[in-house]
N, C-alpha and C positions, 0 to 999 in steps of 0.2 A: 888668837883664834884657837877654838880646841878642838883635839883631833877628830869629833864626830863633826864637826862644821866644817872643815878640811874634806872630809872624804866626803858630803854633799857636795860643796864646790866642785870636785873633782868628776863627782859623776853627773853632774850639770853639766861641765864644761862637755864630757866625754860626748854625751846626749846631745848636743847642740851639733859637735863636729859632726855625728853622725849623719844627724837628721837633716843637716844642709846637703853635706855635700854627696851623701847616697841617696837622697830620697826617691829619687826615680827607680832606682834596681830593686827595692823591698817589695812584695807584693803588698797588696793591700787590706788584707785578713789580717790583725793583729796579730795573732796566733802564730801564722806564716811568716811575719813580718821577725818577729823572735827568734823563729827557727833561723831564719837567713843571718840575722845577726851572730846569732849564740856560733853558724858554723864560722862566721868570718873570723869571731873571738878565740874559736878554738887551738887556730893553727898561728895565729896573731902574735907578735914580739911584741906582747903588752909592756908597756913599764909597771911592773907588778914589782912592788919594791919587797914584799915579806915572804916568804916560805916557812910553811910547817908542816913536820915529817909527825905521824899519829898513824898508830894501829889500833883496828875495831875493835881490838881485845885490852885496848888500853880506856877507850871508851867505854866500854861496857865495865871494865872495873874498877873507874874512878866516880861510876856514876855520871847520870845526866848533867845534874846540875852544880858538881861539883871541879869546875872547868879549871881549880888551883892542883888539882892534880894530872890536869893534861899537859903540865909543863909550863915553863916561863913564856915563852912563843905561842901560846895560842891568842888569837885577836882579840881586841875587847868589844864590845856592843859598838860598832863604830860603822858607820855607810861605807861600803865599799862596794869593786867590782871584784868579783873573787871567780876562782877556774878551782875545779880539784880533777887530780892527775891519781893516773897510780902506773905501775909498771904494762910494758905494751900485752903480754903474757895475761895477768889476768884481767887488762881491759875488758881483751876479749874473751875470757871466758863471763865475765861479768855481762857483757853485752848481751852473749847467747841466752844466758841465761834470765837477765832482762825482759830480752825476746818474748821470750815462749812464757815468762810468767803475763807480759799483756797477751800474747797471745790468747792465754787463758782466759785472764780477765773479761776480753773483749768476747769469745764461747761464752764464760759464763753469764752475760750482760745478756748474750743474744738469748740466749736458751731461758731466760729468766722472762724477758719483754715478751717470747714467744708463751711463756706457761702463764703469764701474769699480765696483762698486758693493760697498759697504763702505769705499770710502775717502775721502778728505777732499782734493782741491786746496789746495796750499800757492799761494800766492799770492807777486808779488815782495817787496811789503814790506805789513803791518796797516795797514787804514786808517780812519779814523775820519771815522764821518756829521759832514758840519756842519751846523748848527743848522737846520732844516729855513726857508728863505727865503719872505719876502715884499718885495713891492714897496715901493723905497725905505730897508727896513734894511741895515744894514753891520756888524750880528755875524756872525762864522764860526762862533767856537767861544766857548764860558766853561767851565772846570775849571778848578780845584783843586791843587796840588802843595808838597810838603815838601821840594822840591830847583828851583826857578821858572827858573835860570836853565839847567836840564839840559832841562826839559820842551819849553821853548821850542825850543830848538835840534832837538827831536826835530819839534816840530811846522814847524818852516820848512824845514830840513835834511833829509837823507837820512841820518840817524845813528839807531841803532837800528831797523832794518829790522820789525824783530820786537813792535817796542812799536806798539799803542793810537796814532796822533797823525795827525795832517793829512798830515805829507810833504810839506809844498807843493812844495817843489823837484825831489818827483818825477814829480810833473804839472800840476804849471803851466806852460803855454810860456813858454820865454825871454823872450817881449817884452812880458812883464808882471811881468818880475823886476824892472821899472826902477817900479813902483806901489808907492808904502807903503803897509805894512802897522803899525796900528797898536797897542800890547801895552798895556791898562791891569788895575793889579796894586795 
């Protein structure tokens, strides 16, 4: 069996436990349903069998798509459940500033349907909440992916403007590109 068929199994299996034996405690909103998971996964002793230690400055100067210079330990295109961690220190400066860039976003959305109304602000690139912070944790994000080693890239990178992911590289200041960030999968 190869390892992209493995790590389907695995997140089959994982999706089944779930769905039996929580189903009553998820709300019923997909959406909400996610959220509830993602916090349970967050704080969770997953058997997460790989770690990989990667800075955003290592990213950005090995290029996107050139994932043979992010070291031996980066994943391959393979299904997995993956979490990325970084230090509890700039979780949260990372959260704050999360924050207030939806923050934004959501002004700018409002103030746009108010001047224009019927239409939708496009945004520079999709960005995805991170896990809603408490003092002392160092989860960002946990999903899911049938391709781990492309997802990622979307979520540290500025690739795929248009997908669902973190971006970090598109607003994180530079002087926190030199912080690992940690990817267990």
């Amino acid at each position: 069996m190869s390892e992209y068929a493995r790590g389907k199994a695995r997140l089959a299996t994982v999706a089944l436990a779930s769905d039996s034996t929580h189903e009553a405690q998820y709300p019923v909103r997909a959406a909400d349903r996610l959220v509830a998971i993602a916090g349970e996964l967050r704080d969770a002793a997953m058997p997460l069998t790989r770690r990989v230690s990667i800075t955003l400055q290592k990213v950005a100067a090995a290029g996107l798509r050139n994932t043979d210079a992010y070291g031996n330990d980066w994943p391959s295109n393979i299904a997995a459940i993956y979490r990325i961690n970084c230090g509890a220190d700039m979780a949260a400066q990372l959260w704050e500033m999360a924050s207030a860039e939806q923050a934004r976003r959501v002004a700018d959305s409002v103030s746009h349907r108010q001047a224009n109304p019927g239409t939708k602000l496009k945004h520079a690139y999709d960005m995805a909440r991170l896990i809603g912070w408490e003092s002392g944790k160092t989860c960002l994000y946990v999903g899911r992916s049938d391709k781990l080693s492309s997802r990622l890239r979307q979520h540290l990178g500025p690739l795929s403007k248009n997908t669902f992911a973190m971006h970090l590289s598109m607003w994180v200041p530079q002087a926190l590109w030199v912080e690992t960030v940690e990817i267990e999968y």
